[in-house]
PAMI-271963 format. One record per residue (C-alpha): x, y, z; residue in three letters. Coordinates in pm, whole numbers. Layout:
N
x; y; z; residuo
X; Y; Z; ala .
...
# end
This chain:
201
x; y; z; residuo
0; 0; 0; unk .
130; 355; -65; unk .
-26; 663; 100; unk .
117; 1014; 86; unk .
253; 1162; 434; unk .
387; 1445; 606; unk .
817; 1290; 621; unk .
1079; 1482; 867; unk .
1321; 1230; 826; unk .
1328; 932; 539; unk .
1384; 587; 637; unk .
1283; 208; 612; unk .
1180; -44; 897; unk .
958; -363; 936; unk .
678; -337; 1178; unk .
456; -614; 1316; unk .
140; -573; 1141; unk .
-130; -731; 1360; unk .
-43; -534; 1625; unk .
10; -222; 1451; unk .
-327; -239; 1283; unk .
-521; -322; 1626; unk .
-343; 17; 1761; unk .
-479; 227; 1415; unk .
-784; 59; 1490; unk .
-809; 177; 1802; unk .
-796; 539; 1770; unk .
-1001; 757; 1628; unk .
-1076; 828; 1284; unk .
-952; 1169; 1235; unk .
-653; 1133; 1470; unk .
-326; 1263; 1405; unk .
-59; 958; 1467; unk .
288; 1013; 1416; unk .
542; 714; 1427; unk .
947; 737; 1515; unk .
1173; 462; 1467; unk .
1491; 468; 1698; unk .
1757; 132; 1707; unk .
1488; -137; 1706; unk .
1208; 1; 1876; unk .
949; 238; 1757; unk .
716; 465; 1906; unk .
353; 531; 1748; unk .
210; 883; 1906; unk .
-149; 991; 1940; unk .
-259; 1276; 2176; unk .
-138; 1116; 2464; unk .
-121; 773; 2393; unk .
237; 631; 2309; unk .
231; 274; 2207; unk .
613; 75; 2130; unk .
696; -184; 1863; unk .
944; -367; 1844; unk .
1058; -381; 1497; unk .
1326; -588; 1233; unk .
1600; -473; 957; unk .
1394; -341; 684; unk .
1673; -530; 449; unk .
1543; -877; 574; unk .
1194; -831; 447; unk .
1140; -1016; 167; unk .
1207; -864; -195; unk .
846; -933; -380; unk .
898; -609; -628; unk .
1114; -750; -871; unk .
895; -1087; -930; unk .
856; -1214; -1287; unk .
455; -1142; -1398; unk .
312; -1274; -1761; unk .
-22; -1253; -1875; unk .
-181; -989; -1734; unk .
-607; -949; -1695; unk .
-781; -601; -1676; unk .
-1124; -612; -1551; unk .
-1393; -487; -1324; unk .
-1347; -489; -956; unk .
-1709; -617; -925; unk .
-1712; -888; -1229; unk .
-1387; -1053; -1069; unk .
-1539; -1018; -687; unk .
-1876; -1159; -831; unk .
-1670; -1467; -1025; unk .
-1469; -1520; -691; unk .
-1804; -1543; -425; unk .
-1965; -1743; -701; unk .
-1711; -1979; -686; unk .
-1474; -2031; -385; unk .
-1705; -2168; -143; unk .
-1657; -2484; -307; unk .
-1278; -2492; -205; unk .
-1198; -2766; 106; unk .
-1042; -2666; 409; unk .
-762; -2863; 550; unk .
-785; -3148; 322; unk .
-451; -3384; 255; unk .
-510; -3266; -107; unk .
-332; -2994; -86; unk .
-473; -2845; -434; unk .
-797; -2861; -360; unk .
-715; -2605; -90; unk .
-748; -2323; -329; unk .
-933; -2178; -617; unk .
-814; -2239; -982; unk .
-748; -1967; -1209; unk .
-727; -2093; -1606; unk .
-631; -1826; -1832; unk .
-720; -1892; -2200; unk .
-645; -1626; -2474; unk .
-1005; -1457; -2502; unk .
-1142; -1687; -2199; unk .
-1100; -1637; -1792; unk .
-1195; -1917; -1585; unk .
-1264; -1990; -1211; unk .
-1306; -2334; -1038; unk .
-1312; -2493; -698; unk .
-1408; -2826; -527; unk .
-1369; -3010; -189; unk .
-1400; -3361; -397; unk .
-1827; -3377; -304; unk .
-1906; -3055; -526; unk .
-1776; -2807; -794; unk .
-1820; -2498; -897; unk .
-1751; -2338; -1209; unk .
-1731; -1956; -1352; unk .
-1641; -1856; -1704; unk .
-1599; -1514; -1860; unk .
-1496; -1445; -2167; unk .
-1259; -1131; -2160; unk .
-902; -1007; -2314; unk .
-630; -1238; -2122; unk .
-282; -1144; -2276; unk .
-151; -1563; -2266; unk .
-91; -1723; -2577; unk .
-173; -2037; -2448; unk .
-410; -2163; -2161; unk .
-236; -2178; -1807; unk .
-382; -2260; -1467; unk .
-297; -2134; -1153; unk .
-419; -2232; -783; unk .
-441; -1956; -535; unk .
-475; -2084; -184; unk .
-747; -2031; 38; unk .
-632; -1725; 285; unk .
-478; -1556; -49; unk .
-851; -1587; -200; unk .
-1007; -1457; 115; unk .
-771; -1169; 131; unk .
-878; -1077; -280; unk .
-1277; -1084; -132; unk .
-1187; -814; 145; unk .
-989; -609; -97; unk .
-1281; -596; -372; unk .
-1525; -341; -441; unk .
-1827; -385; -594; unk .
-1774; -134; -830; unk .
-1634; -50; -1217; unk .
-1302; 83; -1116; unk .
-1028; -200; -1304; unk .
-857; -429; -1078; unk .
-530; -629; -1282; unk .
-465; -964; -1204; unk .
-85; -1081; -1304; unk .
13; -1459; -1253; unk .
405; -1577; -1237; unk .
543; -1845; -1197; unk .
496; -1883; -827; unk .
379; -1638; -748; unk .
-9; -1429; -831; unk .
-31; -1020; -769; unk .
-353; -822; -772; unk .
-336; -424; -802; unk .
-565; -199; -688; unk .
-471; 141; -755; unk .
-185; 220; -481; unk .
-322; -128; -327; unk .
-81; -445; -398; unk .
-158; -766; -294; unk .
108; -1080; -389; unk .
26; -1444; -323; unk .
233; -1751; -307; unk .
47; -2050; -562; unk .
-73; -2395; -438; unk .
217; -2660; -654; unk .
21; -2941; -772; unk .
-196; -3037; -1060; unk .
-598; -2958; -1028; unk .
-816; -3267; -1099; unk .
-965; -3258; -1449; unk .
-1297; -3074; -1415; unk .
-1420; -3061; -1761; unk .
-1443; -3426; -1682; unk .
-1725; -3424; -1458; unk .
-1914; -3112; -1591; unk .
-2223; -3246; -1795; unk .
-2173; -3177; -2176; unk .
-2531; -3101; -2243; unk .
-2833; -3043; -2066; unk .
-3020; -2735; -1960; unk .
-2966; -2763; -1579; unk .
-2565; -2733; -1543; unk .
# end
């Protein structure tokens, strides 16, 4: 995430999130919070609250910003939200299959596809759209990344761009990055158990 603020002196550190987001949370919503970093502590500021963190070596963070991305997809923040809820309550939880712990993503050139299953059920979401691959790929994005994508998403028109590598999947939102680790393994073969015709599927 990058957000414009008032900087006295420039400077990088790593910060435990959890806890600095349930001190944000905290205060109120037009606050005025200032944070200073000294050795490995810092100090967030607010009125007269004064909260300490202990923080790490900004250079042990890991590097995501020069990761490999290929075939890019532009498209509505609500379409891809509505293809996601439409779609990932299918996934299992916990299960020794590993892969079926996520959601598939198949990118086809002209086609955009989303399934999930726990092994009992499937579902399946198809949208045709501009995908720049040349040839179909699929992708599995585990559970708590697809989760996280559902909290980011708007139901609205403004674009969201999904870009898959080769380990890694990145959603952008405006100033808003999100990166994801992928689910190794090979999804089971759904076209094999999706019903060819009939009126009901």
């Amino acid at each position: 995430v990058r957000v414009e603020l008032q900087v006295e002196t420039p400077g990088e550190t790593t910060l435990p999130a959890r806890r600095l987001h349930d001190i944000l949370r905290a205060l109120p919503d037009d606050a005025t919070v200032t944070l200073s970093v000294e050795g490995d502590k810092a100090t967030v500021r607010c009125g007269r609250s004064r909260f300490t963190l202990i923080t790490l070596p900004a250079g042990d963070f890991p590097t995501l910003e020069d990761l490999p991305f290929e075939g890019d997809i532009r498209l509505p923040q609500g379409i891809l939200r509505n293809l996601i809820e439409r779609t990932h309550f299918a996934m299992a939880q916990q299960d020794v299959r590993y892969y079926l712990n996520g959601l598939l993503l198949e990118v086809s050139p002209g086609v955009l596809r989303l399934v999930a299953t726990d092994g009992h059920r499937l579902a399946f979401q198809e949208l045709p759209t501009e995908v720049d691959v040349s040839e179909t790929r699929q992708v599995i994005v585990p559970r708590k990344g697809v989760l996280e994508l559902l909290r980011l998403l708007g139901d609205n028109e403004v674009e969201a761009t999904i870009r898959i590598g080769a380990n890694h999947i990145r959603l952008v939102l405006g100033d808003v990055c999100l990166t994801s680790k992928l689910i190794e393994g090979k999804f089971p073969d759904y076209q094999r158990v999706i019903p060819s015709e009939g009126d009901r599927v």
